[in-house]
C-alpha positions in Angstrom: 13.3 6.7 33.6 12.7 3.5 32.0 14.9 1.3 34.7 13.1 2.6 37.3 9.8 1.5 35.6 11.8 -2.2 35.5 12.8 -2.2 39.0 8.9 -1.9 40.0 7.8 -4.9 37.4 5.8 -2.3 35.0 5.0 -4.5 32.1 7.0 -4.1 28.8 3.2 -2.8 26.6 2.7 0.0 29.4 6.1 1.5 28.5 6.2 0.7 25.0 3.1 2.5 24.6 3.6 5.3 26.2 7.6 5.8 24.7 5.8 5.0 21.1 8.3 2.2 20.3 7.6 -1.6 19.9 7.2 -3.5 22.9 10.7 -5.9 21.6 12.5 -2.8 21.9 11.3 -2.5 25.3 11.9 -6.1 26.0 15.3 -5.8 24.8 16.1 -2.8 27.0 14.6 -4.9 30.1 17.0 -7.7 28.9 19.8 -5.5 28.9 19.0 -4.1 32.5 18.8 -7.4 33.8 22.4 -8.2 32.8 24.0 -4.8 32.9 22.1 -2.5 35.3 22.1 0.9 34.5 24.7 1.3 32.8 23.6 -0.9 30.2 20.5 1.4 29.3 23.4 4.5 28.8 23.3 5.6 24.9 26.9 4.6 22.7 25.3 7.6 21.0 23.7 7.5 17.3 24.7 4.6 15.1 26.0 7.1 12.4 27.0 10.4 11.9 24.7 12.9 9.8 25.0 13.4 6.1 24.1 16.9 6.3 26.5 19.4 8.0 24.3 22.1 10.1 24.9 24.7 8.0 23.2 22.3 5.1 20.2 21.8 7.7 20.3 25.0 7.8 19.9 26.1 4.2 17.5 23.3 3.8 15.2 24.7 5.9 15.6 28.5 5.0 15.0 27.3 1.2 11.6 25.4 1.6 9.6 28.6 2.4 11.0 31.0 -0.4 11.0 28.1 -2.9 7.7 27.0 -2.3 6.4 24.1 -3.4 10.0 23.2 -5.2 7.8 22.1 -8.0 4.8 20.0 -5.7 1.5 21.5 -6.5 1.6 22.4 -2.7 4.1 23.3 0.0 3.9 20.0 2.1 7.0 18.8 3.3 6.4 14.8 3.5 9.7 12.8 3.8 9.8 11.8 0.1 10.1 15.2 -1.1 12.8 16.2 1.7 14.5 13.3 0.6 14.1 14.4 -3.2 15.5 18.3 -2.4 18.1 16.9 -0.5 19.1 14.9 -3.6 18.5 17.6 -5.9 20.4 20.5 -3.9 23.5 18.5 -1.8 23.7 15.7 -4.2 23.2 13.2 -1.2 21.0 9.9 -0.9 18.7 9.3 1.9 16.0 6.9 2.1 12.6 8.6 3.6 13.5 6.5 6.5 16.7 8.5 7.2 14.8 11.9 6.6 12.4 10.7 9.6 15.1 9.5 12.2 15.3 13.3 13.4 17.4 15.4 10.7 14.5 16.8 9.3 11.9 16.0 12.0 9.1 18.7 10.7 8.1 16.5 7.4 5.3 14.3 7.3 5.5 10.5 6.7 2.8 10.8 4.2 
């Protein structure tokens, strides 16, 4: 847990490194501790709700293998072109970005 890792002084690059996120982020979090304890590391929980509903997800995902390519000259699924069939088939924007933060975790950033 990342408050213990506080509480014994590990510095703020070890833990960014090994969580993958920036080392302000981890600074932030250390800031937070400081004034708040643990309670102010808890989660308020995602900061907004998904536009896909899981049965979407879920027909996203089923579709990619029997469609193919969905008109790619190959079946990778990189975030652009998630973003694209989601456009195309639910009539919804996302940026790449929002494809990445975890609702369709298995594309590729390329």
């Amino acid at each position: 847990m990342v408050a213990e890792r506080f509480a014994v002084g590990e510095p703020s690059l070890a833990i960014a490194k090994e969580l993958r996120v920036s080392v302000r982020l981890v600074q932030r979090w250390r800031r937070a501790w400081d004034r708040g304890g643990l309670g102010a590391l808890r989660s308020a929980g995602p900061a907004s709700l998904p536009r896909l509903t899981e049965a979407q997800l879920f027909v996203l995902e089923r579709s990619w293998p029997r469609n193919g390519r969905h008109g790619w000259p190959d079946q990778r699924r990189t975030l652009a072109r998630v973003e694209t069939v989601i456009g195309r088939r639910f009539q919804k924007g996302y940026a790449p970005q929002g494809v990445a933060l975890g609702e369709y975790p298995e594309a590729e950033a390329a």
